[in-house]
C-alpha positions in Angstrom: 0.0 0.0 0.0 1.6 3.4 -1.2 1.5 6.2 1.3 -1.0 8.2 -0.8 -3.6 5.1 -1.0 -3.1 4.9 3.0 -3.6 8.6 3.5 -6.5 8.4 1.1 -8.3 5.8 3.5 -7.6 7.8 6.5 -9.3 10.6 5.0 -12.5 8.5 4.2 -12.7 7.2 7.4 -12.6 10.5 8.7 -15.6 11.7 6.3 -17.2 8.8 7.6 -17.3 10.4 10.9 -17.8 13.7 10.0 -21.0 12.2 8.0 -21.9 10.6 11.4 -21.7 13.9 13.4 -23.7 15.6 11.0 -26.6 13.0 11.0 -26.5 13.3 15.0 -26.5 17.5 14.6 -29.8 16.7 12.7 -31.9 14.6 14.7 -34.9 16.0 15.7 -34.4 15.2 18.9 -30.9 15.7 19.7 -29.0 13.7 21.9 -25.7 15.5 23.9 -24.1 12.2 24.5 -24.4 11.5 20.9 -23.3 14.5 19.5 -20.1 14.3 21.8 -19.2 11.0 21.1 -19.3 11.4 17.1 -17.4 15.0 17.9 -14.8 13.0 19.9 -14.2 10.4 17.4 -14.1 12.3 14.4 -11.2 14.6 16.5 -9.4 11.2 17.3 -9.7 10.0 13.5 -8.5 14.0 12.1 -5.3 13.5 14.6 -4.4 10.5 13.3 -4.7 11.4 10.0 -2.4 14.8 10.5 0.2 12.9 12.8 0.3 10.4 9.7 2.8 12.9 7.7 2.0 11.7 4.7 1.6 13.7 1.2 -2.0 14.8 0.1 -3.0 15.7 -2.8 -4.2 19.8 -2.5 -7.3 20.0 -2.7 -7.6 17.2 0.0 -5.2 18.9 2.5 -6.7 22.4 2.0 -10.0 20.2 2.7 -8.7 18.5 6.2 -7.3 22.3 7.1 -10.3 23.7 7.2 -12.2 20.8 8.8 -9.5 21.3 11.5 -10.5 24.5 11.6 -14.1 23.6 12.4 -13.8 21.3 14.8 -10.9 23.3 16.4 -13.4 26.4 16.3 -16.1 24.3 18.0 -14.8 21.4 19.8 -14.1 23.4 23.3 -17.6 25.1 23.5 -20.2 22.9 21.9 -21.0 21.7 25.4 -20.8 24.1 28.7 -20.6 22.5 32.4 -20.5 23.4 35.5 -19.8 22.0 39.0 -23.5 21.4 39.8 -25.2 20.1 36.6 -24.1 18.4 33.9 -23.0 19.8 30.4 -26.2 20.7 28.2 -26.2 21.7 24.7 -25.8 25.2 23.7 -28.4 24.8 20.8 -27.0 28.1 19.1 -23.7 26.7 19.1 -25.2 23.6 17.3 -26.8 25.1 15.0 -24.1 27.2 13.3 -22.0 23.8 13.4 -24.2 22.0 11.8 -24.4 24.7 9.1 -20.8 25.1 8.7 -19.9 21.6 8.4 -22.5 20.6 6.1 -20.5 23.5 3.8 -16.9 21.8 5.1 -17.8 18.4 4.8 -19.7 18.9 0.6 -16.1 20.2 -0.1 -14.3 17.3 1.3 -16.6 15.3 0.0 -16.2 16.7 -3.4 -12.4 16.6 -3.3 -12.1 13.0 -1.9 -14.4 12.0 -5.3 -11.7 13.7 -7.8 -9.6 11.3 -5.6 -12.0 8.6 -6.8 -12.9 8.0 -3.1 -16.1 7.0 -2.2 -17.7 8.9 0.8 -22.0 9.1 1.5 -23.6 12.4 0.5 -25.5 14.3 3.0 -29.0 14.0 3.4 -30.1 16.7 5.7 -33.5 16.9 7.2 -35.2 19.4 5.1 -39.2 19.7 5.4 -39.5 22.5 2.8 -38.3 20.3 0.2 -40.0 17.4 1.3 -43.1 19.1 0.6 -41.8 20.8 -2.7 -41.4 17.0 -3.7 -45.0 16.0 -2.7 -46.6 19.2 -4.3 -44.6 18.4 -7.4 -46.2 15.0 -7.6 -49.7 16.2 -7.1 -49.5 18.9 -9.9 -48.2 16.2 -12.1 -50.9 13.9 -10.9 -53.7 16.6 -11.6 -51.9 17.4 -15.7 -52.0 13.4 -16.6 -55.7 13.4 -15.7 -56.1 17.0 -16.9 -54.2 16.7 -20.3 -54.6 13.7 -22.5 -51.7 11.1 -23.5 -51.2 13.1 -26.8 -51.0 16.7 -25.0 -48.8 15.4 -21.7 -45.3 14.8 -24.1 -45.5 18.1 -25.0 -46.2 19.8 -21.4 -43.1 17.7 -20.0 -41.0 18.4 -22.6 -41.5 22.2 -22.0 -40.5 21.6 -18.3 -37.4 19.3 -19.1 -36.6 22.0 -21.4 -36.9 25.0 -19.0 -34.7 22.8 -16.5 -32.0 21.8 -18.8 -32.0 25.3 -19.6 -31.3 26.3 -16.1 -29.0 23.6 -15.8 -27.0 25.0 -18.8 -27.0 28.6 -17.8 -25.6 27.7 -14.1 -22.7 25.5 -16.0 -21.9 28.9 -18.1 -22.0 31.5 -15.3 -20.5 30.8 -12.1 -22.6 34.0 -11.3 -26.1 32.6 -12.2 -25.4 29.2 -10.0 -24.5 30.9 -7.3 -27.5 33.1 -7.7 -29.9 30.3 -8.2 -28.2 28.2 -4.7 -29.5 31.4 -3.0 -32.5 31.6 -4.5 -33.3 28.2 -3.6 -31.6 27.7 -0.4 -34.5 26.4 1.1 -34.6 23.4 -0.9 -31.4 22.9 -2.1 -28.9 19.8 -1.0 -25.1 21.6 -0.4 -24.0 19.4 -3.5 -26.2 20.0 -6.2 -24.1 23.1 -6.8 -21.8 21.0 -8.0 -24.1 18.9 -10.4 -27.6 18.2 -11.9 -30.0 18.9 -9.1 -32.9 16.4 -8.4 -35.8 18.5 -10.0 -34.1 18.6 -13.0 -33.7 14.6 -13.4 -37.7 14.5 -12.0 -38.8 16.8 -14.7 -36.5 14.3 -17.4 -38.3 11.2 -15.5 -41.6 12.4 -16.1 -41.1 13.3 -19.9 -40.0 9.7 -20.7 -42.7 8.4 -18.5 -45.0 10.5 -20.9 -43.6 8.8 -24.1 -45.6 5.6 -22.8 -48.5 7.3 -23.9 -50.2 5.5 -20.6 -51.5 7.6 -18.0 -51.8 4.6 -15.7 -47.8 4.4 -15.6 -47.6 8.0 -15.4 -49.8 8.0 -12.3 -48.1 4.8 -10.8 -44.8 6.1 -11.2 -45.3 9.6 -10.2 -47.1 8.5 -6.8 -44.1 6.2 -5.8 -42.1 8.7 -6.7 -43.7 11.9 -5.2 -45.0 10.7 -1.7 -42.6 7.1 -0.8 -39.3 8.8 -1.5 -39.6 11.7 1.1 -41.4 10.5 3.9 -38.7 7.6 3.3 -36.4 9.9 3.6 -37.7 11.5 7.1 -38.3 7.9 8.6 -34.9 7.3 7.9 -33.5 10.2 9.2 -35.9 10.0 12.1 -35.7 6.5 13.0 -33.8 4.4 11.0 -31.3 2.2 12.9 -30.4 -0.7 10.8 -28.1 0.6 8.1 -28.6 -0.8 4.8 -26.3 0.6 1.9 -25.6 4.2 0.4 -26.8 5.5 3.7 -30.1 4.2 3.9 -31.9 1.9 6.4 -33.8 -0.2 6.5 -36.5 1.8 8.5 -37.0 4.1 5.6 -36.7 1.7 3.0 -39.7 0.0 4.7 -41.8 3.5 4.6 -40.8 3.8 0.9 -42.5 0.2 0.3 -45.7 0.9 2.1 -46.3 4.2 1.3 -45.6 4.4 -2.4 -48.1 1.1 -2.9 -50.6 3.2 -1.2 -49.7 6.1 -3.0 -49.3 4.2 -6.0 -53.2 2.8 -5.4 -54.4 5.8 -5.0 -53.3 7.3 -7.8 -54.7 4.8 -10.0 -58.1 5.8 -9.0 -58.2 8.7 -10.9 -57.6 7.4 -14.4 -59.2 5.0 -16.1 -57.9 1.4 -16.2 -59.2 -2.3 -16.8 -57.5 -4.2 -13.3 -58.9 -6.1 -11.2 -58.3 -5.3 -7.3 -56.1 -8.0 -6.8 -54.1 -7.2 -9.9 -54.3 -3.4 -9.2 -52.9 -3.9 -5.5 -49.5 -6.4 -7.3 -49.0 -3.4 -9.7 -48.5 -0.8 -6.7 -46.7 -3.2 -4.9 -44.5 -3.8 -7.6 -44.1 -0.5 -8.4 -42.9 0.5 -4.7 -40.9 -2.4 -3.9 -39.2 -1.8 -7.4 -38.7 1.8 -6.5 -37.6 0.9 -3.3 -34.8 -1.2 -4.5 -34.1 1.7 -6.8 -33.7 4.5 -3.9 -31.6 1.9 -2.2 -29.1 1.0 -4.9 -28.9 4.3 -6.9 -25.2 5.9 -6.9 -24.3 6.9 -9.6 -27.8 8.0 -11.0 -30.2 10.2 -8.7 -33.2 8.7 -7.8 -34.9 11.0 -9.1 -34.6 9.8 -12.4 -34.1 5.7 -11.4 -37.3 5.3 -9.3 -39.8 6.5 -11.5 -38.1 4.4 -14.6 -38.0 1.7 -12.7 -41.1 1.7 -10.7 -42.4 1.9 -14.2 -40.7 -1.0 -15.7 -41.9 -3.4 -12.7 -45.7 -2.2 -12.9 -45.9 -2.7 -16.6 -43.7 -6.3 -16.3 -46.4 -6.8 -13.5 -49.4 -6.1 -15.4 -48.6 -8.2 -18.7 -47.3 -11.2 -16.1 -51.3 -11.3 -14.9 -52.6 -10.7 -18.3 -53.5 -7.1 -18.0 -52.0 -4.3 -20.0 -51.1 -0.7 -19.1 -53.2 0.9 -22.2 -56.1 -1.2 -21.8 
């Protein structure tokens, strides 16, 4: 093992821990003993890696600086005892950490990657955008029952095209993308300044799922989609304990299941279709389970654009499997 490829592995283990401080900042309800633990260990982990004194590429190194930085910043008063009561939060204090090292930690992040190192994104709890994503789904819903199959290709492709458009102009301008991350702060993830963002691979999803010319996909997939993946996401967060892979659980994973085949039912009620109860239930359970496994697994491509694709695929595999057809 060279020295780089050691130092390299020192620095993902100490992402990994800064990842786990992060998810302990977030919990809703916060746990002191938590939060110092993972701020203990991921101290431990950055002094091992500096005592190391091995070369690092730059952008790493500038990278562990200022994560030193942070924790050297925040490390002494995070917590504040005295000698009749126990040390307590100062919730102010946590707050600006957790702000400043979900900045610290998407730069590391980002240069560990051009190192080809594999380290988990962060998922913060984010209710505004949770909602964004539900609302989206629902306006999609209401245009496939509004619009017919020939009309919906043509009112997805004018939001794809406004999307790529946005995606295009924040690639040109370093200006504009900063301009658009402030604009949409609220709903923004720290690294989709980086890269595609998730809206714009939705608004892609739903124009393919339009080129079925089947409303009953469109619904099905859209559903699973718009209401499993975020409340997923904020049962994972919440109450996940049993990891799973690419930082999932498999809490949320379970949440994703049941509530996209709900969701997926439900949606099927308001178009027109041929199936039978029994085969209408296996198509939404298909459908989530298949998105599910999609939300797990995707790495490389955001879920976003897997889930719907492949919640898709497994409803209309599902349907001709029982004899029933997604344009009958």
């Amino acid at each position: 093992m060279t020295a780089q490829v050691a130092t390299l592995e020192l620095s993902h283990a100490l992402a990994v821990e800064l990842h786990g401080l992060f998810r302990a900042l977030d919990l809703r309800i916060q746990a002191p003993e938590l939060v110092r633990a993972k701020l203990e260990a991921a101290g431990r982990m950055l002094d091992e890696l500096l005592a190391a004194e091995w070369t690092l590429p730059q952008s790493v190194a500038e990278s562990i600086d200022r994560v030193a930085a942070l924790l050297r910043d925040f490390g002494p008063e995070l917590f504040s005892s005295t000698d009749d009561a126990p040390a307590e939060p100062a919730s102010k204090r946590w707050a600006e950490l957790k702000a400043q090292l979900r900045e610290t930690y998407t730069g590391f992040a980002t240069a560990l990657r051009t190192e080809r190192v594999k380290v988990p994104e962060l998922r913060p709890t984010n209710y505004a955008r949770s909602i964004l994503h539900a609302g989206a789904a629902a306006i999609c819903l209401a245009l496939v029952v509004l619009l017919t199959p020939r009309q919906l290709p043509w009112a997805a492709a004018g939001f794809a095209l406004w999307a790529w458009t946005m995606e295009t102009t924040r690639r040109i301008s370093p200006r504009a993308n900063q301009a658009m991350m402030r604009f949409f702060d609220i709903i923004a993830h720290e690294q989709e300044r980086f890269r595609v963002n998730s809206a714009t691979w939705y608004m892609t999803a739903l124009l393919l799922l339009t080129l079925t010319f089947s409303p009953l996909l469109c619904v099905v997939a859209v559903a699973v989609l718009g209401f499993g993946d975020p409340l997923a996401g904020i049962a994972g967060r919440r109450w996940g304990r049993v990891r799973l892979v690419n930082g999932r659980t498999l809490e949320g994973t379970a949440v994703f299941v049941a509530v996209g085949t709900l969701a997926a039912m439900g949606a099927m009620q308001l178009v027109e279709h041929s199936l039978t109860p029994g085969v209408a239930w296996a198509t939404a359970l298909a459908a989530a389970l298949a998105g599910g496994m999609a939300e797990l697994l995707s790495r490389r491509v955001d879920d976003n654009l897997s889930i719907p694709l492949t919640a898709a695929a497994a409803a209309t595999a599902t349907m001709l499997l029982l004899g029933a057809s997604p344009w009958g």
